[in-house]
C-alpha positions in Angstrom: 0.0 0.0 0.0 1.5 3.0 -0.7 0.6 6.6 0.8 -1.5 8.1 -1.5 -3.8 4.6 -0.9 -4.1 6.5 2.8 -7.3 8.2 2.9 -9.3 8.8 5.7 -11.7 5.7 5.1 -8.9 3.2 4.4 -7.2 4.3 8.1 -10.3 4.7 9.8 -11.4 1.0 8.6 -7.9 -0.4 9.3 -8.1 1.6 12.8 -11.2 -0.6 13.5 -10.3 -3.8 12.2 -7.4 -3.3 15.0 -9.9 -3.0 17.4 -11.9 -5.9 17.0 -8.9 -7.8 16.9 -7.6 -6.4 20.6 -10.8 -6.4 21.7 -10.7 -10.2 20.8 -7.0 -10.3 21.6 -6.2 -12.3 18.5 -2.5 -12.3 18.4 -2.0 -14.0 15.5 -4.4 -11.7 13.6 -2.9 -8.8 14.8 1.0 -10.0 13.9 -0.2 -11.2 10.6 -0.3 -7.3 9.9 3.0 -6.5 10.2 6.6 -7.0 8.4 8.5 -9.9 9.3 10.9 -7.1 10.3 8.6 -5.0 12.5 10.9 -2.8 14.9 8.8 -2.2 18.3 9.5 0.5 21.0 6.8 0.0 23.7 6.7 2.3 27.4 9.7 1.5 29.1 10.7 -1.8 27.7 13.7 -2.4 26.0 13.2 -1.9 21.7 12.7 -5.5 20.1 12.6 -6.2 15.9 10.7 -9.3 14.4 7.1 -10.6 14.1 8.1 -13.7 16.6 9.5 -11.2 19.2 6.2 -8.8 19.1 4.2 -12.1 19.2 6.2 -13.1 22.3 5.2 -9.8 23.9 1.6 -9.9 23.1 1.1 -13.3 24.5 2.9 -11.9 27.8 0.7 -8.3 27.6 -2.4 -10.2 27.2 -1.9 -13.1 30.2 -1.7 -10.7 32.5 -5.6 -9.0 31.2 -8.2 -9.6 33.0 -12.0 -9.7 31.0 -14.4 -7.3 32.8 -18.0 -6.8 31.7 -16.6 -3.4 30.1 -17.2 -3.0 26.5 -15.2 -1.9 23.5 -11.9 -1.0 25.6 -9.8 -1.0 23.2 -12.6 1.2 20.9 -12.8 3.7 23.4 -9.0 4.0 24.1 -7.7 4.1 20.5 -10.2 6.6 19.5 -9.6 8.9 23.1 -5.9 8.6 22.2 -6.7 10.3 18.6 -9.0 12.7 20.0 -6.8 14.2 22.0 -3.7 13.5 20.1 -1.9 12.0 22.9 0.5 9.4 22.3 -0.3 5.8 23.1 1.9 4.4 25.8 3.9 2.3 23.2 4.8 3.1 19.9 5.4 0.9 17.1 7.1 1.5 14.2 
């Protein structure tokens, strides 16, 4: 995909195809998105590169989440995060 393929509608739909998969925590869907050489730089943890190594971290991230009758978390905090243009804790690039 290249940049001008980057319209509002094509990141908004990709935005909420991430969420369902969070909000399912499907690691495997959400690694299949990414190069095989992804480079990840999350909070205070130490920079990692590769799809096994960011699968790795999911799997960790996600043991330790506990279900709650709350709904659409993950909705509510991706889109709060754009709202107000603050940076998510982790950034991948």
């Amino acid at each position: 995909m290249s940049l001008k393929d980057l319209t509002e509608v094509t990141v908004r739909g990709a935005l909420e195809e991430y969420e369902r998969l969070f909000s399912r925590l499907d690691i495997d869907g959400i690694v299949a998105g990414f190069a095989d050489d992804v480079r990840v730089r999350y909070s205070n943890y130490e920079p990692f590169t590769g799809k096994e190594r960011l699968k790795t971290f999911f799997t960790r991230r996600f043991a330790t989440i506990r279900i709650t009758g709350w709904r659409n978390d993950w909705k509510f905090f991706t889109r709060h995060a754009l709202q107000c243009r603050t940076p998510l804790s982790g950034l991948i690039r």
